[in-house]
N, C-alpha and C positions, 0 to 999 in steps of 0.2 A: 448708782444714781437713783434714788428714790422716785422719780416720774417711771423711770422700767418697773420698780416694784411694783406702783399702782398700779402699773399695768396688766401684769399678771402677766407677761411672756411666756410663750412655751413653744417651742420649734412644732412648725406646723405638719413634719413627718411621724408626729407621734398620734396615734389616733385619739379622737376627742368624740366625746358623748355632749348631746346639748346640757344633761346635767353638769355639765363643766362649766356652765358658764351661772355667774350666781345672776338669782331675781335684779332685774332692773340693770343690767349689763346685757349687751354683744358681742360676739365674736368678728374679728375683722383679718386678713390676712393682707401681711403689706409686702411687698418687694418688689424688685423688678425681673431677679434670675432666681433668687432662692427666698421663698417666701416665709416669715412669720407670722405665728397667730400671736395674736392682742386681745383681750378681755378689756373693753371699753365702756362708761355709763352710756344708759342711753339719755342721758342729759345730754351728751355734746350733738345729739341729732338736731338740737334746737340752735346749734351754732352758725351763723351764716358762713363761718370759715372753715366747718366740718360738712358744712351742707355743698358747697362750693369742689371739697376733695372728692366728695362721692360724685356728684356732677362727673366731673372730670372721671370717674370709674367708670359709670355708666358708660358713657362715650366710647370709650375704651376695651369693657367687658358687656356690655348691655346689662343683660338681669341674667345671666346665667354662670354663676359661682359655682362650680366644680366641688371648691374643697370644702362647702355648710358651710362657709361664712361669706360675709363681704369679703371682695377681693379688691384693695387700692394698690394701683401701679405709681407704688414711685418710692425714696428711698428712706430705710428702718432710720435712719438720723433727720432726713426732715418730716414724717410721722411723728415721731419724737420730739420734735421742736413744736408740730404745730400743738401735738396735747399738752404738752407742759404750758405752752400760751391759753390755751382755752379753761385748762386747773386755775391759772391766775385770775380769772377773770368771772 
């Protein structure tokens, strides 16, 4: 599925340098039992439907992310939906 390639996937038990992540992207870690890492622009921070998932993280984790990235609780298929809608757009 070419929205996974954008994304840059990479199973979040592998260790990651911030040099991993290119200029003008973030790191974000999503699941709910087994987490992965996502490579994301940081254009979608301006999305009120991106801005809205992290809301909901916050809540959830506050501001203390464990693994160096954003951590969103919820699941790798609807992460997946909601970026492929905010690419379109």
């Amino acid at each position: 599925m070419a929205i996974r390639q954008m994304l840059r996937r990479s199973l979040s038990s592998e260790k990651r340098l911030a040099t991993d992540v290119p200029k003008g992207h973030f790191a974000v870690y999503v699941g709910q039992s087994q987490m992965k890492r996502f490579v994301v622009p940081l254009s979608f921070l301006n999305n009120p439907l991106f801005q809205d998932l992290l809301s909901r993280a916050e809540e959830e984790f506050g501001f203390n992310h464990p693994m160096g990235g954003i951590t969103i609780p919820c699941s790798e298929d609807a992460f997946v939906d909601l970026v492929s809608r905010l690419s379109r757009t």
